[in-house]
N, CA, C and O atoms as a CHARMM CRD file, in Angstrom:
* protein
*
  172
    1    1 UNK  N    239.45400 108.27600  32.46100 PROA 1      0.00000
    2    1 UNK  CA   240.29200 107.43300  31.62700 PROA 1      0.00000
    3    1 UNK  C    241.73300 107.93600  31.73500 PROA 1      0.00000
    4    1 UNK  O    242.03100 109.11500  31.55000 PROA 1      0.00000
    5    2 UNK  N    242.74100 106.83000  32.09300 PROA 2      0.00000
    6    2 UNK  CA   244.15700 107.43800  31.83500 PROA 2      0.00000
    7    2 UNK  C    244.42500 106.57200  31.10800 PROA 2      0.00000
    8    2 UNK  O    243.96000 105.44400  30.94600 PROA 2      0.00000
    9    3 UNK  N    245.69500 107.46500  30.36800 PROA 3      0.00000
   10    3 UNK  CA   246.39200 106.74800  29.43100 PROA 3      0.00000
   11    3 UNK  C    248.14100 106.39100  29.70500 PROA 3      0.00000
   12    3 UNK  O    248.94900 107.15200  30.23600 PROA 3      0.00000
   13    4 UNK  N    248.36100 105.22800  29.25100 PROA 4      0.00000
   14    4 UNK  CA   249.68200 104.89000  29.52900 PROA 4      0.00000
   15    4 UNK  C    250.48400 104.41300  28.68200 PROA 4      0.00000
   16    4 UNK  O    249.88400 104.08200  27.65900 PROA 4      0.00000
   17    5 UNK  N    251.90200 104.17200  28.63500 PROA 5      0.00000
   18    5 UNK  CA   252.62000 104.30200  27.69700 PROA 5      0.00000
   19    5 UNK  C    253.07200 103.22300  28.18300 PROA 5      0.00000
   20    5 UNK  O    253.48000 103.19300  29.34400 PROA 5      0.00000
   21    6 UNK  N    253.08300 102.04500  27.31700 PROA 6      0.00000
   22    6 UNK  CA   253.48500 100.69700  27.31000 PROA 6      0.00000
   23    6 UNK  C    254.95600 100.44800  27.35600 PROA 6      0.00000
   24    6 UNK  O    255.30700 100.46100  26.17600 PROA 6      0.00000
   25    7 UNK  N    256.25500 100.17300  28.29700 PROA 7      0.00000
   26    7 UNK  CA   257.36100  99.78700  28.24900 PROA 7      0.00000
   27    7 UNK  C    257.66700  98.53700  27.46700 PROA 7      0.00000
   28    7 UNK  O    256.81800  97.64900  27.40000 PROA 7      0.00000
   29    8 UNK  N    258.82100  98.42200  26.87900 PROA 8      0.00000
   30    8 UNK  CA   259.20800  97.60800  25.98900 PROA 8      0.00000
   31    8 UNK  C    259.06300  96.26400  26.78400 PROA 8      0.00000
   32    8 UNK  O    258.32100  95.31400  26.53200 PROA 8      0.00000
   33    9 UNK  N    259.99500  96.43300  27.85000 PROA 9      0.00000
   34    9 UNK  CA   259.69500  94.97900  28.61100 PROA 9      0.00000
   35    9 UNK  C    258.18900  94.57600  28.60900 PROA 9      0.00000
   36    9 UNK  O    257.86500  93.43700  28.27400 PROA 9      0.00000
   37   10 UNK  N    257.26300  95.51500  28.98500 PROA 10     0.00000
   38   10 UNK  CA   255.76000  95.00000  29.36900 PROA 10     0.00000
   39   10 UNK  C    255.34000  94.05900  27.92800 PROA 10     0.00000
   40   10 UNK  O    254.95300  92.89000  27.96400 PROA 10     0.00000
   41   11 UNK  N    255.51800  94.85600  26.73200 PROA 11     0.00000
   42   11 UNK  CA   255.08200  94.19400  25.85900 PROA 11     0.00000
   43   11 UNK  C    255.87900  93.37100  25.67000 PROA 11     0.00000
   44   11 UNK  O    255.10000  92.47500  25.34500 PROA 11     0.00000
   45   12 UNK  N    257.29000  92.72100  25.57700 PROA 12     0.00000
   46   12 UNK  CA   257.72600  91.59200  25.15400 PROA 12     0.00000
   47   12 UNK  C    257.53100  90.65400  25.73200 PROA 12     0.00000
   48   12 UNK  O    257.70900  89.61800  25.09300 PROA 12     0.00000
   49   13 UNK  N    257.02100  90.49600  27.38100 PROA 13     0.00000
   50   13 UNK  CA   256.42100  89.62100  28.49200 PROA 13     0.00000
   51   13 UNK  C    255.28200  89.36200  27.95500 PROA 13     0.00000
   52   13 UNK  O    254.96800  88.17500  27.86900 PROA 13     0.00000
   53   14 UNK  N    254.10300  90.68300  27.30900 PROA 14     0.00000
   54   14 UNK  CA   252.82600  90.24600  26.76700 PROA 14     0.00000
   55   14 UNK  C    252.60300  89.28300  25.61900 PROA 14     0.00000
   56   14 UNK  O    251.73500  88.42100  25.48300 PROA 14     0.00000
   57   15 UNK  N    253.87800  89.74300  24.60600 PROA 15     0.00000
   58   15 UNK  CA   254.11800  89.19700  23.49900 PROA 15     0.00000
   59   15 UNK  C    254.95400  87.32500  23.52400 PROA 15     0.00000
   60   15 UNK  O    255.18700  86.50800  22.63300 PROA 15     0.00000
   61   16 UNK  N    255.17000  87.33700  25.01600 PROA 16     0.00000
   62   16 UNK  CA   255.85000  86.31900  24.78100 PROA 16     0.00000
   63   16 UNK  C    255.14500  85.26500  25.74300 PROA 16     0.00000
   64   16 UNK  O    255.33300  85.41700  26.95000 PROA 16     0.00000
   65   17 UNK  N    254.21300  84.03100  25.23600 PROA 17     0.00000
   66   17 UNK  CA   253.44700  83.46100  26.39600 PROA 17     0.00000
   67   17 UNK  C    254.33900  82.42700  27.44600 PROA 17     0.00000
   68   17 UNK  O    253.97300  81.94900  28.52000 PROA 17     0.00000
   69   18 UNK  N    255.52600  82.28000  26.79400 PROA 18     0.00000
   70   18 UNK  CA   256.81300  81.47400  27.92300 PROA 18     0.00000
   71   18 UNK  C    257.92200  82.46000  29.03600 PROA 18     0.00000
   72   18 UNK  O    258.93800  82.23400  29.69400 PROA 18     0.00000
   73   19 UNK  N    257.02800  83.62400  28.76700 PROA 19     0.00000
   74   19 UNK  CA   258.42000  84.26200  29.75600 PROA 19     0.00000
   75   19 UNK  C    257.28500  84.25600  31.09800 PROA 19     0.00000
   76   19 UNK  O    256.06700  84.39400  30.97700 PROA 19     0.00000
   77   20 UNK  N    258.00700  84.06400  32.34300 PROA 20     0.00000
   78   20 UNK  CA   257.72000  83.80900  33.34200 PROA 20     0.00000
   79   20 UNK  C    256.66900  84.70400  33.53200 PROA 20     0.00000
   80   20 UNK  O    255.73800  84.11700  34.08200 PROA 20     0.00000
   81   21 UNK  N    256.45400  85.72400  33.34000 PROA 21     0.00000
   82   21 UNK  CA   255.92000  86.95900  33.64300 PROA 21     0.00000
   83   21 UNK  C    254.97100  87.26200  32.91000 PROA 21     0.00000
   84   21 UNK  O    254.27300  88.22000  33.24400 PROA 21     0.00000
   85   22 UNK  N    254.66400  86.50300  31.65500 PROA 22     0.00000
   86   22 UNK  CA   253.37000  86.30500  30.57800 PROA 22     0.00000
   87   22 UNK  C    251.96800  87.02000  31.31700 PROA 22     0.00000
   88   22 UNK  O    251.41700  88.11800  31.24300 PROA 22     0.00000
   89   23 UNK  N    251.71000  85.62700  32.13200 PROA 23     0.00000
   90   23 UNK  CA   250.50800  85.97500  32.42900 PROA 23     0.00000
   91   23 UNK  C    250.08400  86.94300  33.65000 PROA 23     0.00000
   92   23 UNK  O    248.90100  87.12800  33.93800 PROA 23     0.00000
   93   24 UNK  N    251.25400  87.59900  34.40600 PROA 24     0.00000
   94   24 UNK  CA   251.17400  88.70500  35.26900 PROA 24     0.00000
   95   24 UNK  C    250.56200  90.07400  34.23200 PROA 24     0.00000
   96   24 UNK  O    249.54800  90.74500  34.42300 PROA 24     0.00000
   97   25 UNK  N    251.48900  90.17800  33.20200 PROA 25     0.00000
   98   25 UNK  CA   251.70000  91.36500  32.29900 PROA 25     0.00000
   99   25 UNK  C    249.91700  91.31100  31.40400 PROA 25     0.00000
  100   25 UNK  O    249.07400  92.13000  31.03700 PROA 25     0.00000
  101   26 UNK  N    250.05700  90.17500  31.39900 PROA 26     0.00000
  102   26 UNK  CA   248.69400  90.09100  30.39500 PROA 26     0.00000
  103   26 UNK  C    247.69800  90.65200  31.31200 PROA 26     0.00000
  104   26 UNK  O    247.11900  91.63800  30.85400 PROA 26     0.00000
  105   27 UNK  N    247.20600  90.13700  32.95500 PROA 27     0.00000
  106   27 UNK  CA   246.20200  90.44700  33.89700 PROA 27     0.00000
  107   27 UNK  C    246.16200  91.80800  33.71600 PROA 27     0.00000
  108   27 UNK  O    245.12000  92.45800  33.63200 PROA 27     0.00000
  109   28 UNK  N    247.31100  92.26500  33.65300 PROA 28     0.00000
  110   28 UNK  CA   247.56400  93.77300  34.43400 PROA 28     0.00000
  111   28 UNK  C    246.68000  94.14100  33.12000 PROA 28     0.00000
  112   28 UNK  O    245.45800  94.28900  33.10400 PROA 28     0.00000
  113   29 UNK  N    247.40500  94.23400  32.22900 PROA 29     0.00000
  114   29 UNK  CA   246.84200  94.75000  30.81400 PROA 29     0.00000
  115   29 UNK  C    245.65800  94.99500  30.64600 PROA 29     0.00000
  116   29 UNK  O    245.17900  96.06700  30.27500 PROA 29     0.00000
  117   30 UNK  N    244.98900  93.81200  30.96400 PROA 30     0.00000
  118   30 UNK  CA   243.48500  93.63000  31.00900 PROA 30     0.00000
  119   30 UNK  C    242.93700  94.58400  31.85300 PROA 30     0.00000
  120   30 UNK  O    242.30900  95.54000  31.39600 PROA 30     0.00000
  121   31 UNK  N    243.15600  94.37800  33.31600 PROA 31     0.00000
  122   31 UNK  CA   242.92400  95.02900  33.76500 PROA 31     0.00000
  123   31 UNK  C    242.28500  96.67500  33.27400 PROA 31     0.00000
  124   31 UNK  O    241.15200  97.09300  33.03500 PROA 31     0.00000
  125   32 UNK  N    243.77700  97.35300  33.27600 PROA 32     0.00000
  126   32 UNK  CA   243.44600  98.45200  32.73600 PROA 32     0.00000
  127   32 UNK  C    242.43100  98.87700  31.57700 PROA 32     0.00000
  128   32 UNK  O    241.86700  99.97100  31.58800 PROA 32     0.00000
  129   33 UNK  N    242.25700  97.98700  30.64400 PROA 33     0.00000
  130   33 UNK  CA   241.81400  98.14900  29.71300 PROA 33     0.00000
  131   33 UNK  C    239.83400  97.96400  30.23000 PROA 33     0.00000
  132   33 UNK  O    238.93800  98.68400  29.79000 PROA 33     0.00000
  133   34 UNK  N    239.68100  96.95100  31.10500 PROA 34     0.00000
  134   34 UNK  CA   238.68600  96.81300  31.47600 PROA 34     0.00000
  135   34 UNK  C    237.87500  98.21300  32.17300 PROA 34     0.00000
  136   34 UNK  O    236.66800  98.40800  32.31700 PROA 34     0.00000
  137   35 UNK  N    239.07900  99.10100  32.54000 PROA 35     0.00000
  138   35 UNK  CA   238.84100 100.40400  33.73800 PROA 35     0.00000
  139   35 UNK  C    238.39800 101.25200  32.29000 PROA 35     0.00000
  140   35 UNK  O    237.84500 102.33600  32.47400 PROA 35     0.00000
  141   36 UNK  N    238.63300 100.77400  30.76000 PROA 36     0.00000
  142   36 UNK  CA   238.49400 102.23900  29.95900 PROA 36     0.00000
  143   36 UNK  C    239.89900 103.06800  30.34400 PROA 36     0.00000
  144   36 UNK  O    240.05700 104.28600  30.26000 PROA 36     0.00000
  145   37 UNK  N    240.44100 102.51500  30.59100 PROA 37     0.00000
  146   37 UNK  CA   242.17700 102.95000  30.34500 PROA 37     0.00000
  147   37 UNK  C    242.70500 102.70900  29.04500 PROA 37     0.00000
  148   37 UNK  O    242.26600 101.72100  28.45600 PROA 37     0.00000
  149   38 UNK  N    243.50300 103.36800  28.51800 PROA 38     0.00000
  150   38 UNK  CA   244.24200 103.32100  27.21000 PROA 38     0.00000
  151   38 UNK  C    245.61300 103.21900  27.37000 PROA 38     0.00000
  152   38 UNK  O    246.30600 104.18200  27.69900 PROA 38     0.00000
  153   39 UNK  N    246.23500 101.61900  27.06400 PROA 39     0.00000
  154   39 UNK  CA   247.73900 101.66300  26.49500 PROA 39     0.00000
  155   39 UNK  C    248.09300 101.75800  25.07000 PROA 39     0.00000
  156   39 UNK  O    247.50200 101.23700  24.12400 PROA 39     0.00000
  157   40 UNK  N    248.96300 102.37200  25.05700 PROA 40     0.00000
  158   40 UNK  CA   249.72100 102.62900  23.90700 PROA 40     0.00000
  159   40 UNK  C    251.32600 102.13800  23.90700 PROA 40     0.00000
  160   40 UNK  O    251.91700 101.75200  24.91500 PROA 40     0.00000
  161   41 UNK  N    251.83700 102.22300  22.72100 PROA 41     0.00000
  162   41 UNK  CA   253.20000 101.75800  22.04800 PROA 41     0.00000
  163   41 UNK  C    254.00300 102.98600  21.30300 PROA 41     0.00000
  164   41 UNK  O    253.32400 103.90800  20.85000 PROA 41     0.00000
  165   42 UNK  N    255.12900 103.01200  21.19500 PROA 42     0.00000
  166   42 UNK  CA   255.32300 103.93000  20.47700 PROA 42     0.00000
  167   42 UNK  C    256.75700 102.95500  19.35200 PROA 42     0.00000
  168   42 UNK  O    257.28800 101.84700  19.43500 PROA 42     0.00000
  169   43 UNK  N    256.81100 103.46000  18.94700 PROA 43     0.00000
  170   43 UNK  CA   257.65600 102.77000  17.51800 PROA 43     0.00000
  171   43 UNK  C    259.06600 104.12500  17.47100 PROA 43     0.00000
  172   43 UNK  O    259.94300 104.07400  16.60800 PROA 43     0.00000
């Protein structure tokens, strides 16, 4: 399992379903998450 640290851009592309790049960012996401990979956010 690796873990990764979510960039602001990644999530505002995830967060946003009209930016061009929506559903690239979302696959990827999945992706990882499907491997038992862990993203994270930080505040």
């Amino acid at each position: 399992m690796t873990k990764y640290l979510l960039d602001t851009n990644v999530i505002l592309r995830f967060a946003n379903p009209s930016d061009k790049q929506h559903d690239l960012v979302t696959e990827a996401v999945a992706i990882l998450l499907k491997q038992s990979d862990e993203c994270y956010l930080t505040h």
